[in-house]
Structures are given as structure tokens and as C-alpha cells.
C-alpha positions in Angstrom: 18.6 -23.2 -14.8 16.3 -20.3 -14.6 19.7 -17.7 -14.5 20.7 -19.8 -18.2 17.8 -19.1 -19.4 17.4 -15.3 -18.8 21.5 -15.3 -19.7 20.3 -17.1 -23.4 17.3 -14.0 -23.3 19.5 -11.3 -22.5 22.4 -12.2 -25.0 19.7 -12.8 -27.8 18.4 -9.6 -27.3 21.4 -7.2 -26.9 19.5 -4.3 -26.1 16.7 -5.4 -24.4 15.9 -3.8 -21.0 15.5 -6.5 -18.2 13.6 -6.0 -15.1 13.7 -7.7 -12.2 11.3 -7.8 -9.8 11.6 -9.2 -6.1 8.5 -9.8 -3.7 7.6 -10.8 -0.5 5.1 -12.5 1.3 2.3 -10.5 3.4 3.1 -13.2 6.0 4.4 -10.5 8.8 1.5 -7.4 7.4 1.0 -5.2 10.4 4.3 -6.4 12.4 6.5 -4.9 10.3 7.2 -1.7 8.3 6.2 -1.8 4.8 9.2 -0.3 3.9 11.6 -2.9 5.7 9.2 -5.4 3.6 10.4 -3.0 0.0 14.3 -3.3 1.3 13.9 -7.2 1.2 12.3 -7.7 -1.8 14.6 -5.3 -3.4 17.8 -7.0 -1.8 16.3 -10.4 -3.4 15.7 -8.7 -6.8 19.0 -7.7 -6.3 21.0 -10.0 -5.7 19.6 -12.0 -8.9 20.7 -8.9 -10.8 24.0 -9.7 -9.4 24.3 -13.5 -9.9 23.5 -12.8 -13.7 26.3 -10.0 -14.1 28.8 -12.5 -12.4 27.7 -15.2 -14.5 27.5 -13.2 -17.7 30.5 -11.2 -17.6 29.4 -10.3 -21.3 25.8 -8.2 -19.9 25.9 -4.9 -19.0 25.0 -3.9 -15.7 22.9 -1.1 -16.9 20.5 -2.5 -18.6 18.7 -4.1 -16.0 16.2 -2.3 -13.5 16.0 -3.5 -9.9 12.4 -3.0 -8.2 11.3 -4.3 -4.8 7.6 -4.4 -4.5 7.3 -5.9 -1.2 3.4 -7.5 -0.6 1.9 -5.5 -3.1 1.1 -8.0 -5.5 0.2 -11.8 -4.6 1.5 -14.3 -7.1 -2.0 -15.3 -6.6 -4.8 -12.7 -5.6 -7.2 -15.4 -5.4 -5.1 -16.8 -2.8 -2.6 -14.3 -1.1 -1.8 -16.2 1.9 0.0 -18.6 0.1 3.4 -17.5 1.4 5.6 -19.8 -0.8 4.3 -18.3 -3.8 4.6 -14.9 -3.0 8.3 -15.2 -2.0 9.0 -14.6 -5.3 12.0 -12.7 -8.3 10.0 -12.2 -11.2 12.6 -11.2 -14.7 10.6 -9.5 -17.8 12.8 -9.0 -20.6 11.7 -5.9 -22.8 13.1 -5.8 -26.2 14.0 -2.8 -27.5 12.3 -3.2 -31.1 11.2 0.6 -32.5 7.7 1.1 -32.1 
């Protein structure tokens, strides 16, 4: 549902920049390599990225920018060992009105 919905953004907005955002959890801090940590969230940014092109044959690839920001941002700050939360694709679509 959430993929329609960003497909219906996207296609309304024909030249508006989409980013997608992945994030992890903070859940393995200290264990692992924070940049490990950037590679996952950017593989699960990613692979959104990709579901949307192959669903929407119509968008172009290029306008969407893939970012992994790993642990860096909570979902909640107040609360950033709530792991479910921060395992997390966050989409923002810019439109590209002149300014």
C-alpha cells in the first residue's frame, strides 16, 4: 500500500525529487562497524528504490536519491532503544516548484 502511495506521489508530481531514506536500529552500537551499519540501511533504502522502478515502469530511475543513515537518527530520540521503530525507509517527495 505504502509503494501505491509514493507511486500516486511520484506520477503527480513529474519532476519531483524523491528521497529515500533507510535506517537501522542502534541495537548492535559498539559490536559492529558503523559503516557495516550505513551499507544496511542503504541496501534497505535501496531496495525500495528498486521495488518502485519495477512497479512503476513509467518513473525514472534518476530522480530518486538513495541515502543510508544507519543509527544516526532514532524514529524516536526520546526513546532510541526502541528497535522496531528505528528499523525504518523513510520516502520525502520534493517537488520541484520554482522558488
Amino acid at each position: 500500500a505504502v509503494l501505491e502511495e509514493v507511486g500516486k506521489l511520484a506520477g503527480q508530481f513529474g519532476m519531483a525529487r524523491i528521497v529515500i531514506e533507510g535506517h537501522t536500529d542502534g541495537s548492535m552500537r559498539g559490536q559492529v562497524p558503523a559503516s557495516l551499519v550505513k551499507e544496511l540501511s542503504f541496501n534497505r533504502a535501496n531496495s525500495v528504490k528498486e521495488a518502485l522502478v519495477r512497479k512503476f515502469q513509467s518513473l525514472d530511475p534518476n530522480r530518486f536519491a538513495v541515502e543510508g543513515v544507519g543509527w544516526e537518527r532514532p524514529a524516536d530520540p526520546n526513546d532510541p532503544e526502541n528497535h522496531a521503530k528505528n528499523r525504518r525507509v523513510e520516502v520525502r517527495v520534493f517537488s520541484a516548484e520554482k522558488g
